[in-house]
C-alpha positions as CSV (number, residue, x, y, z in Angstrom):
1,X,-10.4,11.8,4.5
2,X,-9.9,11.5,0.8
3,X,-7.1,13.5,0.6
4,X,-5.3,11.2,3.3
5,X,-6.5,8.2,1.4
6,X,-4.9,10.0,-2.0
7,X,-1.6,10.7,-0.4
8,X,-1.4,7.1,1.2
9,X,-2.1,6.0,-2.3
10,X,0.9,8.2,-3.7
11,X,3.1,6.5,-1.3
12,X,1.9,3.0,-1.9
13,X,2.4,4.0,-6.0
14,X,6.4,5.2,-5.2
15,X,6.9,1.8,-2.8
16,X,6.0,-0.1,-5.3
17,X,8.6,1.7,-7.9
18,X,11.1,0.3,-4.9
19,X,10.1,-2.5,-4.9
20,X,13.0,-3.8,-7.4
21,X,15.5,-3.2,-5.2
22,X,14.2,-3.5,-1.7
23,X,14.2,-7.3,-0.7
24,X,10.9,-8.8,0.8
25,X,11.9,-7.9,4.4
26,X,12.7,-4.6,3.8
27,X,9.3,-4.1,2.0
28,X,6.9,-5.7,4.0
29,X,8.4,-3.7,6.7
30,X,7.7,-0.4,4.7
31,X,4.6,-1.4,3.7
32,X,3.2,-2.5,7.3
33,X,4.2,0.7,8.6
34,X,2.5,2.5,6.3
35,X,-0.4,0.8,5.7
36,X,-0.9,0.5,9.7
37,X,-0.1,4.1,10.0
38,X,-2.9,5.3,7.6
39,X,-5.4,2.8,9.3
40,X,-5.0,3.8,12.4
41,X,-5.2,7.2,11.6
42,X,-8.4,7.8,9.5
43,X,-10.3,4.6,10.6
44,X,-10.7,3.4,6.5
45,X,-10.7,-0.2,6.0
46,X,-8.2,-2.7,4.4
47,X,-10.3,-3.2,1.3
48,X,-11.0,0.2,0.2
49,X,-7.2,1.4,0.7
50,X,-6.7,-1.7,-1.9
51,X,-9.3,-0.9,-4.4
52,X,-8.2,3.1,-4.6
53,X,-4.4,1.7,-4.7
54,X,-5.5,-0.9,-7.3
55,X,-7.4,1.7,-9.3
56,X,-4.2,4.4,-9.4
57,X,-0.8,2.1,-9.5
58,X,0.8,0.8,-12.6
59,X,-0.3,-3.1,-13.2
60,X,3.0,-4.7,-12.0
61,X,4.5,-7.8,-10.3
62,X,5.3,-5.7,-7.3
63,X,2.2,-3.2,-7.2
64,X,-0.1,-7.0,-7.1
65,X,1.9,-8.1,-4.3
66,X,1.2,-4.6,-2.7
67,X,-2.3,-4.8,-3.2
68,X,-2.4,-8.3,-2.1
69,X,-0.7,-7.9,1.3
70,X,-2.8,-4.9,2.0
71,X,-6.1,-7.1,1.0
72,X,-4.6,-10.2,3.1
73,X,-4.3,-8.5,6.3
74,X,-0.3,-9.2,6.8
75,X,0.6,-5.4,7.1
């Protein structure tokens, strides 16, 4: 399981270097799909996908809204 938590973490870091020039709709929809794929799949909880995504991305504007939509629930 940690090896499908590191490569959900990899695709959280490059969405977030997308972020720029994908509008809010566009990523949230990304995001959802990805984050709700990886949940379903391995049974790991919002807050611990957050923390190892958190502990791995760049600080940014768009890598704290990431973090906080995954923490929040909304994807």
């Amino acid at each position: 399981m940690a090896e499908s938590l590191d490569e959900a973490v990899k695709l959280l870091i490059l969405l977030s270097h997308r972020a720029a020039v994908l509008d809010d709709t566009r990523l949230n929809g990304r995001l959802d799909a990805l984050v709700n794929s990886y949940l379903a799949g391995f049974g790991t909880n919002r807050e611990q996908l957050a923390k190892a995504f958190s502990e791995k991305a760049p600080a940014t504007t768009a890598s704290e809204r990431i973090r906080g939509r995954i923490e929040r629930g909304d994807a």
